[in-house]
N, C-alpha and C positions, 0 to 999 in steps of 0.2 A: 036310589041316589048313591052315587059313589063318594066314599070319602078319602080313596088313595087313590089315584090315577098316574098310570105310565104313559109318557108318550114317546115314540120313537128312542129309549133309552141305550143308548150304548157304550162299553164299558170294553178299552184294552188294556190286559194287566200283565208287563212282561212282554208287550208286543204278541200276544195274542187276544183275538178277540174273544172275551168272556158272558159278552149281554150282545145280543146282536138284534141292535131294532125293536127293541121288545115293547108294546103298547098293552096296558092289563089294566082295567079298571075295577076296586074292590069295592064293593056295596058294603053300605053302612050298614053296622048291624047284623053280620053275616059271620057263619064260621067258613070259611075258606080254606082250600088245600093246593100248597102249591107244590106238585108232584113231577116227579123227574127221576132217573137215576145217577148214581152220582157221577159228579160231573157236568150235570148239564146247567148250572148256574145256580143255581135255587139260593141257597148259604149267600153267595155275592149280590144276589138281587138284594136279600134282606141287608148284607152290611152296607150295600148303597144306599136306601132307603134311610138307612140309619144315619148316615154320614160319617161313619168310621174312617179311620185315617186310611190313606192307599185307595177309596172307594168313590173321591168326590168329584174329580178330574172325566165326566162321562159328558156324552154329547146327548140331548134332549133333553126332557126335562119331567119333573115329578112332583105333583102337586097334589099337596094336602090340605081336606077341607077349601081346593079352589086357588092356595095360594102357593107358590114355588118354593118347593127347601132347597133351590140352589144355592149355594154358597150359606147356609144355617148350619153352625156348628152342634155336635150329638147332645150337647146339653137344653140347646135351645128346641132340638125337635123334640127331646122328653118332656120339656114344660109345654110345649104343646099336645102331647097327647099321645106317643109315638116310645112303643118300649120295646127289647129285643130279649128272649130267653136264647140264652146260649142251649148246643145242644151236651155242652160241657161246661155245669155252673160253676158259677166263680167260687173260690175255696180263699176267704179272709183267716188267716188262724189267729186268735182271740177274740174276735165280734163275735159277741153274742148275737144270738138268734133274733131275741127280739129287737136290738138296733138293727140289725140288718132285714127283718120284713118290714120295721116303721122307717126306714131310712127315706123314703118317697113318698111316703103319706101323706095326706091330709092329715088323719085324723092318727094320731100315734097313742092314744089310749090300751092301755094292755086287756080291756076285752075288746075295742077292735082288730088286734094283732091276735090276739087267742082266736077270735072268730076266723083271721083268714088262715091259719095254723088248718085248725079243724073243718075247714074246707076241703085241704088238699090232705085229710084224711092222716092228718099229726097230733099226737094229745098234748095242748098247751102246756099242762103243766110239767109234763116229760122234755119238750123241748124249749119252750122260750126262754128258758136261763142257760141252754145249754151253748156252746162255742162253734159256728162256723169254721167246723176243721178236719181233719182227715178220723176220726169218730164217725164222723157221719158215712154212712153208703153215696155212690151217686145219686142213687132215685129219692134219699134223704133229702139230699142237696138240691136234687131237682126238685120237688116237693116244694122244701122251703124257698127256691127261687120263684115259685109259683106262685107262694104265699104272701112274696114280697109285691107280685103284679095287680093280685087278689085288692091289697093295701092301698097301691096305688092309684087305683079308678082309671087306666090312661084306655084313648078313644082306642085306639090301632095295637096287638099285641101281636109279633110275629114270632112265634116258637119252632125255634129250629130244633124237628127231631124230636116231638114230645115223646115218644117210645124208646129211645135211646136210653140203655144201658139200666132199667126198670121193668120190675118184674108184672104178671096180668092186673094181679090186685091195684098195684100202687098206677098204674096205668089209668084202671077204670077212673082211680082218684082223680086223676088231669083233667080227662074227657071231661068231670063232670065241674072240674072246678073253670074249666074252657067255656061250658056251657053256663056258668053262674055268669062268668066274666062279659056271657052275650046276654041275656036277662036283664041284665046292668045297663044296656047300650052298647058297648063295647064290639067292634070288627077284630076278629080274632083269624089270621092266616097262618096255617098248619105247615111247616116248609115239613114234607115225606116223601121219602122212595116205600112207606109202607101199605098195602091195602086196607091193613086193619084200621090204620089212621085215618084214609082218604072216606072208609064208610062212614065216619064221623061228620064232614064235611057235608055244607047242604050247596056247597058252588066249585069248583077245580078248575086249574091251569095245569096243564101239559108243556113242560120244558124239557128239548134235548138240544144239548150244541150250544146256550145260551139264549134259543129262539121259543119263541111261542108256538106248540105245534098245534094244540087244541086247546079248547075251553067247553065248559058245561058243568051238567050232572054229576054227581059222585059217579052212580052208574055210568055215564057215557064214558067217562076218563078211565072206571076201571078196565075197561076193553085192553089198556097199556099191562096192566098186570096180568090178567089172562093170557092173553095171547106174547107176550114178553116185548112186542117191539107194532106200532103199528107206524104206517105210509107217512114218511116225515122225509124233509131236505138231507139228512143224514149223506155226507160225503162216501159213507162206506154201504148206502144203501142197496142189498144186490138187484142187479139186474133180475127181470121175470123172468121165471124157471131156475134160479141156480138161486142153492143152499142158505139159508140165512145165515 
């Protein structure tokens, strides 16, 4: 069963086209990777899905859980179920830690916020009194963005870039706090140009140019990282027999 569906979505930003036609339906309950390199839209799908400002002006339409977020403002698609890790978390200087992972909560109890801490592999009482602010590392930061989503319960989590700027250790951390987040219920879509990331993935989309080139397997899709480029519309695609 799908609980995010694309249909014919398209997106021009600047007077070029950024989403071209793109129909992708994400299965409930799945971790998902949506793989591309950069450039080919990945980032812009997820802030249109989100309804970010600059991103809601698209032609077709994107329906969650069956019902349309057109015209639904980014607060209204969060109380439905619908959250965005940046692939560069937000830096509040003076929120503390634990206002900022109970800030979406249900449940803002300081051992449910310890618990989602030590998820993403943080020692509660090392960080939740500490201040969301340049102290922290990025993968810190990333961490405790994570911890904030852990918090949250929401259906749909789109992580732009979980490898970004984080070292293997604090990495394994995500996967597994990624994989708690699908345990839960939870549809978790991985936006990556990385292979190490997409092995994580049990479903993948292939974007270049803003288009949908494939779907499938982790396996079938890693054929794009192997081999660096595979038979897509690509306007600079060469001709057979000459040099890629």
């Amino acid at each position: 069963m799908s609980i995010l569906e694309l249909e014919n979505v398209t997106l021009e930003l600047g007077g070029k086209r950024v989403l071209d036609n793109l129909s992708m339906d994400f299965w409930e309950n799945h971790i998902h990777a949506l793989c591309g390199p950069n450039g080919a839209g990945k980032s812009t799908l997820a802030s249109t899905v989100m309804g970010l400002a600059g991103y809601t002006d698209f032609e077709g339409d994107i329906r969650f859980e069956g019902e349309s977020l057109k015209g639904l403002p980014v607060a209204e698609r969060a109380r439905r179920g619908i959250t965005l890790a940046w692939q560069e978390p937000a830096r509040f200087e003076g929120l503390r830690v634990d206002r900022f992972v109970g800030a979406g909560a249900r449940d803002r109890s300081r051992a449910r916020l310890a618990s989602a801490l030590d998820s993403v592999g943080l020692d509660p009482d090392a960080y939740l009194d500490r201040a969301v602010d340049r102290t922290l590392s990025g993968g810190e930061r990333k961490r405790i963005e994570l911890a904030s989503i852990l918090a949250m319960e929401p259906k749909v989590v789109l992580m732009d870039e979980p490898d970004s700027g984080i070292d293997v250790e604090a990495l394994e951390q995500i996967f597994r706090a990624l994989q708690e987040l699908k345990d839960r219920g939870a549809t978790v879509v991985m936006i990556t140009h990385s292979p190490v990331v997409l092995k994580h993935a049990e479903h993948a989309f292939l974007m270049c140019c803003g288009r949908l080139i494939e779907k499938g397997s982790a396996e079938k899709i890693d054929r794009y990282f192997e081999d660096k480029c595979i038979t897509c519309p690509h306007v600079n695609e060469p001709e057979e027999g000459e040099p890629a």
